[in-house]
mmCIF file as Biopython writes it, N, C-alpha, C and O atoms, coordinates in Angstrom:
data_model
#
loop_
_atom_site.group_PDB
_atom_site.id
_atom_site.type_symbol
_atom_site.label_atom_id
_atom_site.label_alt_id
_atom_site.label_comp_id
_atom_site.label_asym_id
_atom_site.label_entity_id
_atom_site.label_seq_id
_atom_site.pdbx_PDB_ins_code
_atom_site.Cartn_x
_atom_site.Cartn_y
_atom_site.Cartn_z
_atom_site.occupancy
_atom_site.B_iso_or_equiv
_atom_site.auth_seq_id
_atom_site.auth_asym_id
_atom_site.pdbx_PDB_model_num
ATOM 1   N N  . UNK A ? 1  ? -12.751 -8.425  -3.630  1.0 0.0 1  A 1 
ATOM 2   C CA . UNK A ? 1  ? -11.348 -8.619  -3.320  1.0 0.0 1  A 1 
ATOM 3   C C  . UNK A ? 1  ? -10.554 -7.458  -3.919  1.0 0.0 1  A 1 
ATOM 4   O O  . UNK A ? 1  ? -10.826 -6.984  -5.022  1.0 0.0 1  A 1 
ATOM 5   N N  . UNK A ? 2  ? -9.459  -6.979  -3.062  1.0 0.0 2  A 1 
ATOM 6   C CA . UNK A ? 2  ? -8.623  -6.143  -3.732  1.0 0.0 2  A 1 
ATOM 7   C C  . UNK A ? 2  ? -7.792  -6.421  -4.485  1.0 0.0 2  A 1 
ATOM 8   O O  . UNK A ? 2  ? -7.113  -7.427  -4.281  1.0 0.0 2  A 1 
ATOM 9   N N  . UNK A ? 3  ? -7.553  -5.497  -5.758  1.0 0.0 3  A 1 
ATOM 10  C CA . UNK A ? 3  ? -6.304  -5.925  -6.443  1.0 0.0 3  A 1 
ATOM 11  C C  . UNK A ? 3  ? -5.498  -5.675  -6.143  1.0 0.0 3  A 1 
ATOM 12  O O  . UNK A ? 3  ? -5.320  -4.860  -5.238  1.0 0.0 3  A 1 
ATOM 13  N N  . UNK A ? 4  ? -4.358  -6.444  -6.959  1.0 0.0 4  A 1 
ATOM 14  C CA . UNK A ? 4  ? -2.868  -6.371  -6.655  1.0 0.0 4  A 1 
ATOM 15  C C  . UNK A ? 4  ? -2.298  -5.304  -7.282  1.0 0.0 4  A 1 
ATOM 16  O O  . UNK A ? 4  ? -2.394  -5.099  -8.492  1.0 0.0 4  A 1 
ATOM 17  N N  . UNK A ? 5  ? -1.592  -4.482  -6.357  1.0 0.0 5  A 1 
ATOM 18  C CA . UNK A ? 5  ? -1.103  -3.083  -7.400  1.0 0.0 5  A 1 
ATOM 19  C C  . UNK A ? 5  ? 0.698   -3.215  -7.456  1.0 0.0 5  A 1 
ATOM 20  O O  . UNK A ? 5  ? 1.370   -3.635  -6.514  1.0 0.0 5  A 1 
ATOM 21  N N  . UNK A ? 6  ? 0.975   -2.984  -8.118  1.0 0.0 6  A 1 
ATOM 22  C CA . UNK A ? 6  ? 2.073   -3.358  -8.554  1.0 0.0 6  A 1 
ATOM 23  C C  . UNK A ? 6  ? 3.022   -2.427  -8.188  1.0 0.0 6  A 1 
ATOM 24  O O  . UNK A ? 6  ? 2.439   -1.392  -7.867  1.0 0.0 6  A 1 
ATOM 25  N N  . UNK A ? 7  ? 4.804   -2.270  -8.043  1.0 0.0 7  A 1 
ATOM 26  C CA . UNK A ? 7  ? 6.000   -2.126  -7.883  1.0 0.0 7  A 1 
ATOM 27  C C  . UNK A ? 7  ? 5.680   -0.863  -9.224  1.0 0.0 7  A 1 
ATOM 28  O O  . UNK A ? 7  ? 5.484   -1.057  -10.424 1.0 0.0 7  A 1 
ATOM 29  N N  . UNK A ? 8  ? 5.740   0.749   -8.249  1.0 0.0 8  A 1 
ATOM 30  C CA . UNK A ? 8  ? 5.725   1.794   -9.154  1.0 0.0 8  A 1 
ATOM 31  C C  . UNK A ? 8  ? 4.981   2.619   -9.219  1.0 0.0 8  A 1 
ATOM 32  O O  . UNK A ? 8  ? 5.205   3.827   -9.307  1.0 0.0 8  A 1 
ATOM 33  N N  . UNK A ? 9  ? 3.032   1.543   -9.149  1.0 0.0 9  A 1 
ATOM 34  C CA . UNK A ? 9  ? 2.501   2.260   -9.130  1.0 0.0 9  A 1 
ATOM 35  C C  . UNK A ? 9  ? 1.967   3.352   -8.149  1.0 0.0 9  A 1 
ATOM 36  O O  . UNK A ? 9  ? 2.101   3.093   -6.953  1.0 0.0 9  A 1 
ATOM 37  N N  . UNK A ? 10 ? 1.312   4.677   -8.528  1.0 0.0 10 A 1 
ATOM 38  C CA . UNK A ? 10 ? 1.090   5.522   -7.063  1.0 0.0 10 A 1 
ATOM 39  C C  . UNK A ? 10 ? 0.005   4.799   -6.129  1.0 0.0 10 A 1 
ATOM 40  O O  . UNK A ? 10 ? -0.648  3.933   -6.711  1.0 0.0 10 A 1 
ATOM 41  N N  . UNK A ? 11 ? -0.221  4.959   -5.106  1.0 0.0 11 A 1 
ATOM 42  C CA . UNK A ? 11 ? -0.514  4.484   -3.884  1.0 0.0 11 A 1 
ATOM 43  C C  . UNK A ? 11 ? -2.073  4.931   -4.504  1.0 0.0 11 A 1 
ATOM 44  O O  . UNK A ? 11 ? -2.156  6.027   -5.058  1.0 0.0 11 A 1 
ATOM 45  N N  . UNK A ? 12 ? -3.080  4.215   -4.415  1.0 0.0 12 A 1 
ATOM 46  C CA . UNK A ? 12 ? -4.599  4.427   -4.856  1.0 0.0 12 A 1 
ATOM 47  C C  . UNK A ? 12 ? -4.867  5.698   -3.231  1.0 0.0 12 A 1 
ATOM 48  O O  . UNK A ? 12 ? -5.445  6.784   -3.270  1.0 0.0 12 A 1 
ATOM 49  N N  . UNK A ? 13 ? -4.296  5.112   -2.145  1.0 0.0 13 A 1 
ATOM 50  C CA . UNK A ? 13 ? -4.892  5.924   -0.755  1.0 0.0 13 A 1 
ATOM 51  C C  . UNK A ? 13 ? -3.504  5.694   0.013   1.0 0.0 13 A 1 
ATOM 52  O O  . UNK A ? 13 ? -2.701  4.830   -0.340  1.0 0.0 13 A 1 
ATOM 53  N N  . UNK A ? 14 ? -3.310  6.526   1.065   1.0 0.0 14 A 1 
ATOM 54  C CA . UNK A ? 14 ? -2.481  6.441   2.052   1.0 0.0 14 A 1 
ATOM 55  C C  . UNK A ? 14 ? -2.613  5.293   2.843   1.0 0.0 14 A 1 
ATOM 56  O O  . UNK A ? 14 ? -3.606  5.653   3.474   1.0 0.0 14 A 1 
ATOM 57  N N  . UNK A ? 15 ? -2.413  4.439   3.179   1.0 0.0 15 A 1 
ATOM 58  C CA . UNK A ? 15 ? -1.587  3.229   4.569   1.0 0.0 15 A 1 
ATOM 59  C C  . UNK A ? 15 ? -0.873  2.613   4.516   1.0 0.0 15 A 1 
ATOM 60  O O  . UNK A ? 15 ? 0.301   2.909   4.296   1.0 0.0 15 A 1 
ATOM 61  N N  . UNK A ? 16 ? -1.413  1.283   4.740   1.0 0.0 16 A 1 
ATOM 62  C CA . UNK A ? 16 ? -0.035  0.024   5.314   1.0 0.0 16 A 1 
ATOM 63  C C  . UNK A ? 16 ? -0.507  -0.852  4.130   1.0 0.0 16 A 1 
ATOM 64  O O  . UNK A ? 16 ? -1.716  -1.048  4.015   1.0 0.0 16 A 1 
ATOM 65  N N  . UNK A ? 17 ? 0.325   -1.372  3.273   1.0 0.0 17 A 1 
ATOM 66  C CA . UNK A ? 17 ? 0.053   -2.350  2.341   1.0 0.0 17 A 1 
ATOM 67  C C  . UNK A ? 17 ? 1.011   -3.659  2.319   1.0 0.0 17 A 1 
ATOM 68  O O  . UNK A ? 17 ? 2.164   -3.672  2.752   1.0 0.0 17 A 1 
ATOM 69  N N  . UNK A ? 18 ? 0.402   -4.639  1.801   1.0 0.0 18 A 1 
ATOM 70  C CA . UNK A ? 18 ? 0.997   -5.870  2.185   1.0 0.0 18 A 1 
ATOM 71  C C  . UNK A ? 18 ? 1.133   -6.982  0.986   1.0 0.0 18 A 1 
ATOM 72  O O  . UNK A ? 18 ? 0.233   -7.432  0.275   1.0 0.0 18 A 1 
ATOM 73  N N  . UNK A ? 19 ? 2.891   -7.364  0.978   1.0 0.0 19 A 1 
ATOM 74  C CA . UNK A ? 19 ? 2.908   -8.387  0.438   1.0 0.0 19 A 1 
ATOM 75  C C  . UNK A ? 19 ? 2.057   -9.634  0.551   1.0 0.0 19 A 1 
ATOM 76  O O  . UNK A ? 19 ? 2.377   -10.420 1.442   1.0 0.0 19 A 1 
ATOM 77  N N  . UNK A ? 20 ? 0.505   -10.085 -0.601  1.0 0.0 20 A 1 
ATOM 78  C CA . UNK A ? 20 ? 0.090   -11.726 0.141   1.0 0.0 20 A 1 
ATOM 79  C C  . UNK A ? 20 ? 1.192   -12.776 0.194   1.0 0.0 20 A 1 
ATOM 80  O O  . UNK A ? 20 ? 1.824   -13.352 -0.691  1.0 0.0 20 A 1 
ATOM 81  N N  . UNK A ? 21 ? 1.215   -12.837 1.557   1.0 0.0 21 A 1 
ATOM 82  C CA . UNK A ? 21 ? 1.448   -14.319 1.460   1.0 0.0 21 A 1 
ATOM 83  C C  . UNK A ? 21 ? 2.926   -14.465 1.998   1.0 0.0 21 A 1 
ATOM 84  O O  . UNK A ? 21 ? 3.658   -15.454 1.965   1.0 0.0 21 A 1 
ATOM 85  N N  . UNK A ? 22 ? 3.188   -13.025 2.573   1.0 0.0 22 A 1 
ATOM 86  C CA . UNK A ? 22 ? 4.755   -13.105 3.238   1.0 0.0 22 A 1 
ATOM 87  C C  . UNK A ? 22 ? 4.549   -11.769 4.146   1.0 0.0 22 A 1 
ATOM 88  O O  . UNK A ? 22 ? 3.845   -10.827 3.784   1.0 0.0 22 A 1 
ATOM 89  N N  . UNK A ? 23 ? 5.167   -11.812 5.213   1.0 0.0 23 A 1 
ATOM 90  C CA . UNK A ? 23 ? 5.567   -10.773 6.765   1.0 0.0 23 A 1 
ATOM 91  C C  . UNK A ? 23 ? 5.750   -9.071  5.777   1.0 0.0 23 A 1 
ATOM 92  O O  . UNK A ? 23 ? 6.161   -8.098  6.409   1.0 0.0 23 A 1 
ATOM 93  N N  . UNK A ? 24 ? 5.478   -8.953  4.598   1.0 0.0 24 A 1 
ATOM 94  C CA . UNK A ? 24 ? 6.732   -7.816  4.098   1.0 0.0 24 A 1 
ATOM 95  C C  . UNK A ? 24 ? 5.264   -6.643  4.087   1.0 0.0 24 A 1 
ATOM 96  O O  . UNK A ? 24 ? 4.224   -6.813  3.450   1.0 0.0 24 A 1 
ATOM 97  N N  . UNK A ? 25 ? 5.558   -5.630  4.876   1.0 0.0 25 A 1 
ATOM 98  C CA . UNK A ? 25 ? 4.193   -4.311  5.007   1.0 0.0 25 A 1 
ATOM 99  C C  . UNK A ? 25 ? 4.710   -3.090  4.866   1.0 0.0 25 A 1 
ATOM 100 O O  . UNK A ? 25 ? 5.501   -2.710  5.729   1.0 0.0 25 A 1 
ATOM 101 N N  . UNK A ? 26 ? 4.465   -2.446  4.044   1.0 0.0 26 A 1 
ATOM 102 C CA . UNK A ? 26 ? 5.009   -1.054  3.757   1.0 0.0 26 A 1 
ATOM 103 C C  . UNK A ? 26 ? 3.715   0.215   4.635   1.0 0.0 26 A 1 
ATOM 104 O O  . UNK A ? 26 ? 2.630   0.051   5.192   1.0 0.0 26 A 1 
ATOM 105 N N  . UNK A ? 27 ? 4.577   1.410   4.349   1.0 0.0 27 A 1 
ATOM 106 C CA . UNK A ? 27 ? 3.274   2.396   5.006   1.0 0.0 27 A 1 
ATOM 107 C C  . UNK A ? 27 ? 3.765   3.658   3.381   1.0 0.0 27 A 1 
ATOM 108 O O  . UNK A ? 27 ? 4.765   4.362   3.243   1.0 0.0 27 A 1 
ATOM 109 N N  . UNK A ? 28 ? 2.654   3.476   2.516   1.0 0.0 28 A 1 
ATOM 110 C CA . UNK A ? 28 ? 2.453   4.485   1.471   1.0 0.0 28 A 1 
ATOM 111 C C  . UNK A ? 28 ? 1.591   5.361   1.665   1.0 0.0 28 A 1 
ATOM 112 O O  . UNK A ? 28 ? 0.485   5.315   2.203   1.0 0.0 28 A 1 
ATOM 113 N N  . UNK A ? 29 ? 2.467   6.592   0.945   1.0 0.0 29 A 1 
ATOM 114 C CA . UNK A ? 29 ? 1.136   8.043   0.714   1.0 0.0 29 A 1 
ATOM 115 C C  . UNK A ? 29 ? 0.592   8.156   -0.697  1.0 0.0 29 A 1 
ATOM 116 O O  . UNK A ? 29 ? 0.761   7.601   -1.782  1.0 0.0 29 A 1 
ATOM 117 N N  . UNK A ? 30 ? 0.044   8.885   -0.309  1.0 0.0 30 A 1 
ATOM 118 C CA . UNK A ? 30 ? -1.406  8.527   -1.713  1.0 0.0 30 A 1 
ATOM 119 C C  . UNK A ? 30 ? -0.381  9.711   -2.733  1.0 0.0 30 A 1 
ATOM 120 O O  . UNK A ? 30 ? 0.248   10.769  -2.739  1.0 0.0 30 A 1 
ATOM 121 N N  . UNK A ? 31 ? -0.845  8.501   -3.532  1.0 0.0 31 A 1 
ATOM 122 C CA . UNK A ? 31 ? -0.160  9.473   -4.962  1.0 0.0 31 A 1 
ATOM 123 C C  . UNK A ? 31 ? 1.283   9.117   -5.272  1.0 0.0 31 A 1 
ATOM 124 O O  . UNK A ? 31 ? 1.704   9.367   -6.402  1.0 0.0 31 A 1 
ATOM 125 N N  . UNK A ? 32 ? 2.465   8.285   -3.934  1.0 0.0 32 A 1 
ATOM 126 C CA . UNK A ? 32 ? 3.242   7.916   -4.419  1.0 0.0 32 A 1 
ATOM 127 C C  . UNK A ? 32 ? 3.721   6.722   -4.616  1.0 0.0 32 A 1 
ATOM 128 O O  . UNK A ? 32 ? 3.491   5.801   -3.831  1.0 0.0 32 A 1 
ATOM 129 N N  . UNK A ? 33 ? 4.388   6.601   -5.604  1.0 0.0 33 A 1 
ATOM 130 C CA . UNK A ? 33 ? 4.933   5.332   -6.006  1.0 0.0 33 A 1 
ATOM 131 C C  . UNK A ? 33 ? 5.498   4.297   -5.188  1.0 0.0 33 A 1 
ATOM 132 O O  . UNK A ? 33 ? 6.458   4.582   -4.472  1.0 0.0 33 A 1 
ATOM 133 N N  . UNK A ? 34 ? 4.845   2.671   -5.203  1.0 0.0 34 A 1 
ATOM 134 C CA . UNK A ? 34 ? 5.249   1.822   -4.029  1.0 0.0 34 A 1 
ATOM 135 C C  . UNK A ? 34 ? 6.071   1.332   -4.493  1.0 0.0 34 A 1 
ATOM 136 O O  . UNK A ? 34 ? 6.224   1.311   -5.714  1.0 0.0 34 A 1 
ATOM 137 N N  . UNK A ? 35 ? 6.872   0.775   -3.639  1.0 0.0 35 A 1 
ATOM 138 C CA . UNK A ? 35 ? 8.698   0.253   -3.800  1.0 0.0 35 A 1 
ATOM 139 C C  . UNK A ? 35 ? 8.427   -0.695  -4.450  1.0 0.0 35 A 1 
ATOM 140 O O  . UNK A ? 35 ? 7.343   -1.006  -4.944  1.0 0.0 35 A 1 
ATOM 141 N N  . UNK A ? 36 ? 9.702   -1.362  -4.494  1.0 0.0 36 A 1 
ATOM 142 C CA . UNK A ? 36 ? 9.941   -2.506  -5.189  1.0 0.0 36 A 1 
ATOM 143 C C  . UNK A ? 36 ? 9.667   -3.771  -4.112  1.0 0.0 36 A 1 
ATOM 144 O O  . UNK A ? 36 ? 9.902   -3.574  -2.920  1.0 0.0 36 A 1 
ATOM 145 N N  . UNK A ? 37 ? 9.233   -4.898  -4.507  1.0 0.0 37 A 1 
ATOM 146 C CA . UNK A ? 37 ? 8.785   -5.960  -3.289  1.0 0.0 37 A 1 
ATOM 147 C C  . UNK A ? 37 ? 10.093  -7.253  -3.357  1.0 0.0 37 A 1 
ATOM 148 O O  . UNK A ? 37 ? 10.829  -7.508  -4.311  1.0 0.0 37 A 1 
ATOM 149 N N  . UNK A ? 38 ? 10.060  -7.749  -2.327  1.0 0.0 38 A 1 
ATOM 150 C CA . UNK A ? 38 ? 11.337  -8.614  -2.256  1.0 0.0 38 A 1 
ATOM 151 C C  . UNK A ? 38 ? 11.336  -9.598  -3.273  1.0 0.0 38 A 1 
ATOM 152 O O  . UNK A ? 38 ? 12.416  -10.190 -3.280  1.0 0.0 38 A 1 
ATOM 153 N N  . UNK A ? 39 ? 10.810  -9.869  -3.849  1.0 0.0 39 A 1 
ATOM 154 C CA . UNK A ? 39 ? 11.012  -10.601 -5.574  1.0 0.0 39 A 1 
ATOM 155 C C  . UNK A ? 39 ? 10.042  -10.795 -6.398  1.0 0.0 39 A 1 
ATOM 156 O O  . UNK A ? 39 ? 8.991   -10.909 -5.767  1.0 0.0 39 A 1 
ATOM 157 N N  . UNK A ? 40 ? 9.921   -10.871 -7.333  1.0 0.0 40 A 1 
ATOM 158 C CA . UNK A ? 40 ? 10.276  -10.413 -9.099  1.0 0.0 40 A 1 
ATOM 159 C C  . UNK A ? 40 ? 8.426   -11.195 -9.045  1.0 0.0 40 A 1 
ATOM 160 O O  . UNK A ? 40 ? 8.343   -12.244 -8.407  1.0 0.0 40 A 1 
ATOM 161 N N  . UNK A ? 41 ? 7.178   -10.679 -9.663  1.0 0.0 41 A 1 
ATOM 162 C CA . UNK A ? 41 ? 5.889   -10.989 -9.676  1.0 0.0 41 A 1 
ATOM 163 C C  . UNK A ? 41 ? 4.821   -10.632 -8.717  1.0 0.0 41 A 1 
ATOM 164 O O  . UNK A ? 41 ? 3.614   -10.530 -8.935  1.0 0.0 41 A 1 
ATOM 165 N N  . UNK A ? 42 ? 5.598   -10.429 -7.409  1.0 0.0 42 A 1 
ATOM 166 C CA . UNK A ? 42 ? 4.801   -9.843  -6.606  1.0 0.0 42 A 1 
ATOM 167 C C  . UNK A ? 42 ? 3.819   -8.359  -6.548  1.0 0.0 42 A 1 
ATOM 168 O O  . UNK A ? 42 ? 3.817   -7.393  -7.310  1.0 0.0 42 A 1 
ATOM 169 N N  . UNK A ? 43 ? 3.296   -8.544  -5.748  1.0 0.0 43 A 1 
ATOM 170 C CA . UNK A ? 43 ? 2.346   -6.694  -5.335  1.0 0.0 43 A 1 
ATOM 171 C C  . UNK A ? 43 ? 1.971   -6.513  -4.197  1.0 0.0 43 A 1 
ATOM 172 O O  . UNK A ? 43 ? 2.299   -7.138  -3.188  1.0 0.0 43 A 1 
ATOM 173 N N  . UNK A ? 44 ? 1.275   -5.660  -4.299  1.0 0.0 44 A 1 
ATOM 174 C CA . UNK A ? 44 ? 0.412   -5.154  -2.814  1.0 0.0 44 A 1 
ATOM 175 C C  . UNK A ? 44 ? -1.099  -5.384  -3.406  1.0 0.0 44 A 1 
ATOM 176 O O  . UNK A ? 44 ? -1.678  -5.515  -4.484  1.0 0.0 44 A 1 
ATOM 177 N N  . UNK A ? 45 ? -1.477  -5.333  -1.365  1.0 0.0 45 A 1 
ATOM 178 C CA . UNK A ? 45 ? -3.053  -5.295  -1.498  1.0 0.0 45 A 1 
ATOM 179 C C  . UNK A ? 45 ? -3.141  -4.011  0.033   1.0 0.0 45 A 1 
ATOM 180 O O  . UNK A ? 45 ? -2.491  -4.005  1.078   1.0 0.0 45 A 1 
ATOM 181 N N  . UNK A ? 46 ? -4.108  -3.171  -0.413  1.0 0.0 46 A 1 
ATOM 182 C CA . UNK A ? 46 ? -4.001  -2.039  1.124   1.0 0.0 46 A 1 
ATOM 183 C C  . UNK A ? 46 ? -4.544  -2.973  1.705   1.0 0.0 46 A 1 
ATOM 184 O O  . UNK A ? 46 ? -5.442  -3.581  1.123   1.0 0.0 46 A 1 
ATOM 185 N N  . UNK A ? 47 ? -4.060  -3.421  3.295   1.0 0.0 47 A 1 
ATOM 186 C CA . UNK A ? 47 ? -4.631  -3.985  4.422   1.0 0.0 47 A 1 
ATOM 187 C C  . UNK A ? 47 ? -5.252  -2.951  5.304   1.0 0.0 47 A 1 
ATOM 188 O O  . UNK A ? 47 ? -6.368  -3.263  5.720   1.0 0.0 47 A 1 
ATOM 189 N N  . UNK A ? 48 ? -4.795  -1.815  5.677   1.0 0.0 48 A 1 
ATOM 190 C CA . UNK A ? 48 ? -5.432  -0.874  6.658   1.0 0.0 48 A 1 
ATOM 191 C C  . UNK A ? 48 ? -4.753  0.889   6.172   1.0 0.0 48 A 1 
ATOM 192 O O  . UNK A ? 48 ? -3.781  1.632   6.038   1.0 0.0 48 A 1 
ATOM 193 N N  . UNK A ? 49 ? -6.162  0.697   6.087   1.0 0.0 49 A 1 
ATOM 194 C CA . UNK A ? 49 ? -6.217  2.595   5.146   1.0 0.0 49 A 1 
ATOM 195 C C  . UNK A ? 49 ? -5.976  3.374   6.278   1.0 0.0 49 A 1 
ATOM 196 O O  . UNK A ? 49 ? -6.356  3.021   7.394   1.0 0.0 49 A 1 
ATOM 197 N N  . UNK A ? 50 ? -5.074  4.911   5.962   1.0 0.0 50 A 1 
ATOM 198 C CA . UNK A ? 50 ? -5.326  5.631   7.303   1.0 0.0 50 A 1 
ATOM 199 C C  . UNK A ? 50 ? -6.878  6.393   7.371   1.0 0.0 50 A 1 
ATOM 200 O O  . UNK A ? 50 ? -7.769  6.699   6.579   1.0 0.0 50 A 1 
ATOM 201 N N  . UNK A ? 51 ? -6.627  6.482   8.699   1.0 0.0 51 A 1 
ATOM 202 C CA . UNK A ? 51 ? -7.663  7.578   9.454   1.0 0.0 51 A 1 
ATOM 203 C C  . UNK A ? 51 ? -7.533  9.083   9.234   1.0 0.0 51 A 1 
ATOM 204 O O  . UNK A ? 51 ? -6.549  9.672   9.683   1.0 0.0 51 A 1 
ATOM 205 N N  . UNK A ? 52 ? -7.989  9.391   8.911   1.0 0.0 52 A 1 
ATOM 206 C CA . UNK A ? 52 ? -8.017  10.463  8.926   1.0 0.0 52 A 1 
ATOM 207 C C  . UNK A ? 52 ? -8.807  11.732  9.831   1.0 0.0 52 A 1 
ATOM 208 O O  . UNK A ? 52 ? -10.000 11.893  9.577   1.0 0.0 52 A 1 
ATOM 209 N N  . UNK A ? 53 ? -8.316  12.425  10.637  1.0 0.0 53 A 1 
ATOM 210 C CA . UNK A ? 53 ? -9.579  13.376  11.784  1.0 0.0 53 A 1 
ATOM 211 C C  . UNK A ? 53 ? -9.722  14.837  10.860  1.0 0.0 53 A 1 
ATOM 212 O O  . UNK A ? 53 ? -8.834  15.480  10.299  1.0 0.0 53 A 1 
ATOM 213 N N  . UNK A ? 54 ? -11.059 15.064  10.931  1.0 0.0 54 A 1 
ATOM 214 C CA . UNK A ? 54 ? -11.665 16.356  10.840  1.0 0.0 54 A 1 
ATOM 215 C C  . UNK A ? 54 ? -10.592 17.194  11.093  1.0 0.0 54 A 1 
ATOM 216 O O  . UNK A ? 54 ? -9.963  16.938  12.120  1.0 0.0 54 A 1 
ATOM 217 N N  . UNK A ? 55 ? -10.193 18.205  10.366  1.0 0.0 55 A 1 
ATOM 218 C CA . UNK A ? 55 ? -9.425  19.530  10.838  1.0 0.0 55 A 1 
ATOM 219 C C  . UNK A ? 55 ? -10.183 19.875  12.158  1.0 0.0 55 A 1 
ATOM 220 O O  . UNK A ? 55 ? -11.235 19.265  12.350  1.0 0.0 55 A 1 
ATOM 221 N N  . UNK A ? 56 ? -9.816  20.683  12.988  1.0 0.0 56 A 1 
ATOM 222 C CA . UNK A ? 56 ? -10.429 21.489  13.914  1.0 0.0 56 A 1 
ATOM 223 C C  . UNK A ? 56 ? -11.116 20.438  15.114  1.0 0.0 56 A 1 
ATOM 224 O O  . UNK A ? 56 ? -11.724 21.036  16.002  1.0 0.0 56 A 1 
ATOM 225 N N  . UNK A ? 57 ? -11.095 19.714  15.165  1.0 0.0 57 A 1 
ATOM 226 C CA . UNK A ? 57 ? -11.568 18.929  16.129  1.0 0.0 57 A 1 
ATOM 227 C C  . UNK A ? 57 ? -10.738 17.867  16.785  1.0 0.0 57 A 1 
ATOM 228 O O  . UNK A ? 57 ? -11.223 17.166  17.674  1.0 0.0 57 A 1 
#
């Protein structure tokens, strides 16, 4: 299971991360800091990492 990363910290990888347990999905880049979540205990879990394509192809 993934952990819950918390309001601040940098993004472990680039995608879409998601409040459990409520509609609320952000899209973070790796390395920066995820927002604040609509109230006070909550976090994220990455639901869908990006893709990434080969340069040159």
């Amino acid at each position: 299971m993934a952990q819950k990363l918390t309001p601040g910290t940098p993004a472990p990888e680039s995608g879409q991360y998601k409040v459990p347990g409520s509609k609320t999905e952000i899209t973070a880049v790796k390395g920066k800091p995820l927002p604040p979540t609509p109230k006070a205990g909550q976090g994220y879990k990455l639901v869908d990492p990006t893709k990434h394509k080969p340069k040159g192809k």
